[in-house]
C-alpha positions in Angstrom: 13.3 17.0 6.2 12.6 15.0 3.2 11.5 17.7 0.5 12.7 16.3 -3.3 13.2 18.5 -6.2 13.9 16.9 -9.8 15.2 19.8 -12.1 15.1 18.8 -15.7 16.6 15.1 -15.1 18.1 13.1 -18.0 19.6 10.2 -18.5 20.5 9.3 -22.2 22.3 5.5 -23.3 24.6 5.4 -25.9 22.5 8.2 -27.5 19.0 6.9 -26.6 17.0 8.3 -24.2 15.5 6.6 -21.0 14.5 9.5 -19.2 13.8 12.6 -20.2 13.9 16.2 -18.5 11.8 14.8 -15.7 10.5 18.1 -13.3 9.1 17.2 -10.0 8.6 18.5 -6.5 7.9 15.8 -3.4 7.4 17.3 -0.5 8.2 16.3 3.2 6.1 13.6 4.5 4.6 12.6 0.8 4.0 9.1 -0.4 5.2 9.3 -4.0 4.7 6.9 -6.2 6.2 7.1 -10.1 4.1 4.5 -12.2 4.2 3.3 -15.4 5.0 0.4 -17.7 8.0 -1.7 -18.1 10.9 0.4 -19.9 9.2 3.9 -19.1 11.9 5.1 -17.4 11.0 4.5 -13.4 13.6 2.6 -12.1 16.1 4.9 -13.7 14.5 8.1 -12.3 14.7 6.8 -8.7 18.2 4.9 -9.3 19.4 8.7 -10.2 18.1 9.7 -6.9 19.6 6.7 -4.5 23.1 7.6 -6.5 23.6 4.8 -8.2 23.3 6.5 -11.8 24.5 9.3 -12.9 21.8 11.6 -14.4 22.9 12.9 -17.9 21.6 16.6 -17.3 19.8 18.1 -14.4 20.0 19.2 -10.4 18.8 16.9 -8.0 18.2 18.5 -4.5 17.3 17.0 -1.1 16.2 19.2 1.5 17.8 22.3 -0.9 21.2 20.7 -0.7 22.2 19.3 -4.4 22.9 15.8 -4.4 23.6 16.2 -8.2 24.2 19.2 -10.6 25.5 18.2 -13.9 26.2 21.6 -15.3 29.0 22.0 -12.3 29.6 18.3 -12.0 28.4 17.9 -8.6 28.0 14.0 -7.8 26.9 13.0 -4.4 27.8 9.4 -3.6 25.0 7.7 -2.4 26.1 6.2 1.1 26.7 10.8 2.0 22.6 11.2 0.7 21.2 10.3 4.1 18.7 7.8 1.4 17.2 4.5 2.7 16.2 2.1 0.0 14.4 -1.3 -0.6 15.2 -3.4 -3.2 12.7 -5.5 -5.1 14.5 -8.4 -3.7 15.1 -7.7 -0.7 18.3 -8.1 -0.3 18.4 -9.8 3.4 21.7 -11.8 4.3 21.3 -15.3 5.0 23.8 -15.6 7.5 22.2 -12.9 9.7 18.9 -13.4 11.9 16.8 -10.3 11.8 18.1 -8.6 14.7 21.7 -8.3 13.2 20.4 -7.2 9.6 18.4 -4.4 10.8 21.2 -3.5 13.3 23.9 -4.1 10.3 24.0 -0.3 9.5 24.3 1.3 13.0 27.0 -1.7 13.3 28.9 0.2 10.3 28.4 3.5 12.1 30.3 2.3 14.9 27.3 3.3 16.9 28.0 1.6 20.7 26.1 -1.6 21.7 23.5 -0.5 24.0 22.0 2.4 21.6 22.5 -0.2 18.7 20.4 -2.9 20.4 17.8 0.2 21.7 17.8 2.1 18.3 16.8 -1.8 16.5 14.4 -3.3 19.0 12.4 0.1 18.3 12.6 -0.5 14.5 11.4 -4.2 14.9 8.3 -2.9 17.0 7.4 -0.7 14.3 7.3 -2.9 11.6 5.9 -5.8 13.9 8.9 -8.4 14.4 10.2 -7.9 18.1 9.2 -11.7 18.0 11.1 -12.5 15.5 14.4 -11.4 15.9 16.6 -14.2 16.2 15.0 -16.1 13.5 16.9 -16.5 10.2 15.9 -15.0 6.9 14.8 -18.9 5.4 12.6 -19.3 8.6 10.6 -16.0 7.8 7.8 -15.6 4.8 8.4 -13.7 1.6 6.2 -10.7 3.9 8.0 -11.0 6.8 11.2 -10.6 4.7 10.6 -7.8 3.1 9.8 -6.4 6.4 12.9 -6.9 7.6 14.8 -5.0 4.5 12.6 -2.3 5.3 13.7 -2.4 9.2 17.0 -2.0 8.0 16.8 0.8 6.0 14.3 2.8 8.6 17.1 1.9 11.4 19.1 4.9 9.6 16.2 7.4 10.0 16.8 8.4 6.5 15.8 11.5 4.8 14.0 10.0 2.2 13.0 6.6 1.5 13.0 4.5 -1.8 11.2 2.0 -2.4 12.0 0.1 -6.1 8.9 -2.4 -6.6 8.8 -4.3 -2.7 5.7 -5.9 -3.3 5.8 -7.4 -6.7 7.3 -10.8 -5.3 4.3 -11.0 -2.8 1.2 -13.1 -3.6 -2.1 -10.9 -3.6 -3.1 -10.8 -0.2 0.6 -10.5 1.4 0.8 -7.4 -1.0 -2.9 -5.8 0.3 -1.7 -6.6 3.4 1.9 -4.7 3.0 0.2 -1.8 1.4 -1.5 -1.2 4.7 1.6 -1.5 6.7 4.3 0.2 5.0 1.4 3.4 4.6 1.1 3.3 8.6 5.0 3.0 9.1 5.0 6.1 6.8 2.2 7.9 9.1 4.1 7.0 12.4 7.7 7.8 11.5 7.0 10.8 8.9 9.0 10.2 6.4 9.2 11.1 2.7 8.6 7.9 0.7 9.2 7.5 -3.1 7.8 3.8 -4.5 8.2 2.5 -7.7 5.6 0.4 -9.4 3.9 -1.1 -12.0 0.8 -1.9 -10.3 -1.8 0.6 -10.6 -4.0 -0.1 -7.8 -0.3 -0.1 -5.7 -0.1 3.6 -6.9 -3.3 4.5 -6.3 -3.9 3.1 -3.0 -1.2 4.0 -0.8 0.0 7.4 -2.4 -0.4 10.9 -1.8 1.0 11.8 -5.2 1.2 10.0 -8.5 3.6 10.4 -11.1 3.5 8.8 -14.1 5.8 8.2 -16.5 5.7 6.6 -20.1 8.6 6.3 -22.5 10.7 8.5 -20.5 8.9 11.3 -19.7 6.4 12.3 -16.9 2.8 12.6 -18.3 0.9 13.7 -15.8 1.7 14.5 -11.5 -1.4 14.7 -9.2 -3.2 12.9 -6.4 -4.8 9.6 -7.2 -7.9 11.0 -7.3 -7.2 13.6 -9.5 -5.2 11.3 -11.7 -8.2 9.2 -12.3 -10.7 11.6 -13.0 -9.1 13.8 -14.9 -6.3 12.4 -16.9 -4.1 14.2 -19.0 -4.3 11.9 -22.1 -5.7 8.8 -23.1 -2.4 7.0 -21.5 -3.4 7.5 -18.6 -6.5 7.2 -19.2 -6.0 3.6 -19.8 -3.0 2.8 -17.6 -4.7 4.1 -14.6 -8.0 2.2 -13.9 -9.8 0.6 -17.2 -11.1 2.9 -19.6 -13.2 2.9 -23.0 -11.4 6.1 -25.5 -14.4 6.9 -27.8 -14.1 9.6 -30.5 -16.4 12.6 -30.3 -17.5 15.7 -31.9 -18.2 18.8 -30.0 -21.7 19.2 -30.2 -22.0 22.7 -27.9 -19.7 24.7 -25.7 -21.6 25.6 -23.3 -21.0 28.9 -20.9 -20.7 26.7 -17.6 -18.5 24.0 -16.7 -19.8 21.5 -19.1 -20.0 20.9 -22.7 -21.8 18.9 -24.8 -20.3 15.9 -27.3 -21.8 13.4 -29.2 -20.6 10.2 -29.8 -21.9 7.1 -31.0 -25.5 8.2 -31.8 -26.4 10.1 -28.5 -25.3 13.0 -26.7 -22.9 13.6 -23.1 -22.7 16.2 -21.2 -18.9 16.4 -19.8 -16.9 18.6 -18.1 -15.3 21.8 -20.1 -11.9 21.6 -21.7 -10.2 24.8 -23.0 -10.2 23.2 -26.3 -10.6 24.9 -30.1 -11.2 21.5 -31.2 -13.9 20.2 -33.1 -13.5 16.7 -32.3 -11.3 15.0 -30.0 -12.0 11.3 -27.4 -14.0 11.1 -24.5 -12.4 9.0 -21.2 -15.6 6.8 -20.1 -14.7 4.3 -17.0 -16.8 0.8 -17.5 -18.8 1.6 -14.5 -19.8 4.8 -16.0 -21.5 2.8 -18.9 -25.2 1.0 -17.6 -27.4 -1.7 -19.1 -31.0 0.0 -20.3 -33.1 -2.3 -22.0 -35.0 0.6 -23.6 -32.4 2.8 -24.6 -31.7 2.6 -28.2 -27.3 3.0 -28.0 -27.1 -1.0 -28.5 -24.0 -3.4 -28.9 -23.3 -7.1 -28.9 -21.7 -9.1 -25.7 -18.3 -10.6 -27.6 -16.9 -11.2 -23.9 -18.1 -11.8 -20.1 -16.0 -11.7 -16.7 -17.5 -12.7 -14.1 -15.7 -11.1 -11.1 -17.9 -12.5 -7.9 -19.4 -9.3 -7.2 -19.1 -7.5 -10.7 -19.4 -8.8 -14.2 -17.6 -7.1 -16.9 -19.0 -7.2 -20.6 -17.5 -6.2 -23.2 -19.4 -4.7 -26.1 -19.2 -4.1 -30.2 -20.8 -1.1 -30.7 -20.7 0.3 -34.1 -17.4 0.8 -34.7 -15.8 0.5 -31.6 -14.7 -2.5 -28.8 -15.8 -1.3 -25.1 -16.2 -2.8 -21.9 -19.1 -2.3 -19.4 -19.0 -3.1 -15.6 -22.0 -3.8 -13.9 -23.0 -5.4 -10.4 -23.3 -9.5 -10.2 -27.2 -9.2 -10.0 -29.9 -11.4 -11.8 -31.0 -8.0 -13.6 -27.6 -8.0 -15.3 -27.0 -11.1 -16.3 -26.7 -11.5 -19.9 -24.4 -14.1 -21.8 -22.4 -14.0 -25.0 -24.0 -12.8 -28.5 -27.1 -10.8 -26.0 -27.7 -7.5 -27.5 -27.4 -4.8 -24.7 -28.8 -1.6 -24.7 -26.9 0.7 -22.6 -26.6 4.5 -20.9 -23.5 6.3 -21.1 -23.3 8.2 -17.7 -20.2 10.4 -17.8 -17.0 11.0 -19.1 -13.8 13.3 -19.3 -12.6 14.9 -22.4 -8.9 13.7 -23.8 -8.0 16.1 -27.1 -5.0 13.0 -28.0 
């Protein structure tokens, strides 16, 4: 159980569009996670599928049953789609202690007391508050909380479970932390889980799929790995790890998997495109980018960050503003106005 499928979903406002014709499969027992930037369109997409808008156009299925078909005004209300969700706030009453919000729903099933108390103990094990379960929600941290409102939708055994941005109220380590946990959870009770996010690293750490979405529509689907070494365009490109867009000309295309480009004033071998294209960009990630005190590709340091372990510079070069990453060591440690010679490793090629 737990298998989504998105058929042409849109949702248009007073005759602007906030999503449009969004296609998607998740499967049973994916981590999903749509990403993007504010106003792109998420939080609509995965409000359609909770119920609580209305898509414009499209099916919406769930295990092949349609939760929404606009072209025969099917409508699904969302407490009849067997769909768990977390709210970016949480959403814990005060009034409760943990015990009776998680148990709150099998209390609205009429479910009898002994199962009830059974059914919730085993949620609170899961999600590591058995200790915790007469304390009240003011007495529990921001973590601990959102634990909770994820106990209580769990408690349900949904089919599929939403998650709208959970972690964005979490300082940095409560949210590496939460990342771990609510992947395990995931593992141990196999369940389909769609999250919503801003937060690249979010997307790309806990998911099995990546969808990501930019003024509406879906850009590219894939796993993180394929997301971030071969994206679609030079959106994702940048929205999904750091990374320097430098124009090109293709130089030769060659009859194996690579090509040839050159840009700035040497040549890169890259991996082929299926492009009739002449010239185009070519995706080059910071770390992909060395220092080389002999090489004759030069630019000026107009910025430093010093990370701990990493440094990142970032160059003039000719024409164009890029950044370099390089390890913290004494070999690499240049300051502001240094010229830096530098090797351009690899790169992807983007024709937008």
């Amino acid at each position: 159980m737990g298998t989504l499928v998105l058929d042409g979903i849109s949702k248009v406002y007073k005759g602007s569009t906030a999503v449009h014709k969004v296609n998607v499969t998740i499967e049973r027992n994916e981590f999903a996670t749509i990403v993007g930037p504010s106003g792109c369109g998420k939080t609509t997409t995965l409000r359609m599928i909770a119920g609580f808008i209305e898509p414009t156009d499209g099916v919406i299925t769930l295990d092949k049953e349609e939760l929404v078909n606009t072209a025969r005004s099917t409508f699904l209300q969302p407490e009849r789609r067997g769909i768990g969700m977390v709210f970016q706030s949480y959403a814990v009453w005060p009034h409760m202690n943990v015990f009776e919000n998680v148990a709150y729903p099998l209390k609205l099933r009429k479910m009898n007391k002994a199962d009830m108390a059974a059914k919730t103990r085993e949620i609170l094990r899961i999600v590591h508050l058995d200790a915790y379960e007469k304390r009240f929600p003011h007495e529990l941290s921001g973590g601990q909380q959102q634990r909770v409102a994820l106990a209580r939708a769990l408690v349900m055994e949904p089919r599929l479970l939403l998650l709208d941005e959970p972690l964005s109220n979490l300082d940095a380590a409560l949210r590496e932390q939460m990342r771990i946990e609510i992947k395990e959870i995931q593992r141990k009770m196999g369940i389909t889980i769609i999250n919503v996010t801003h937060d690249q690293v979010e997307a790309m750490t806990m998911s099995d799929k990546v969808i990501v979405m930019n003024s509406g529509h879906v850009v590219q689907v894939g796993s993180p790995m394929e997301i971030y070494n071969r994206p679609a365009n030079s959106f994702v490109a940048k929205f999904i790890g750091s990374a320097n867009v430098i124009p090109c000309q293709v130089v030769e295309r060659n009859s194996g998997p690579t090509m040839t480009v050159r840009l700035f004033d040497t040549t890169l071998e890259i991996p082929a495109f299926d492009t009739n294209r002449n010239e185009g960009w070519v995706s080059v990630r910071p770390h992909h980018i060395v220092p080389d005190s002999h090489s004759s590709l030069r630019g000026k340091i107009t910025n430093k960050l010093y990370q701990g372990d990493r440094i990142e510079y970032h160059l003039q070069v000719q024409n164009e503003k890029i950044a370099v990453v390089t390890d913290a060591s004494e070999s690499n440690n240049y300051n502001l106005d240094d010229e830096m010679g530098i090797n351009i490793l690899q790169g992807v090629w983007l024709e937008d």
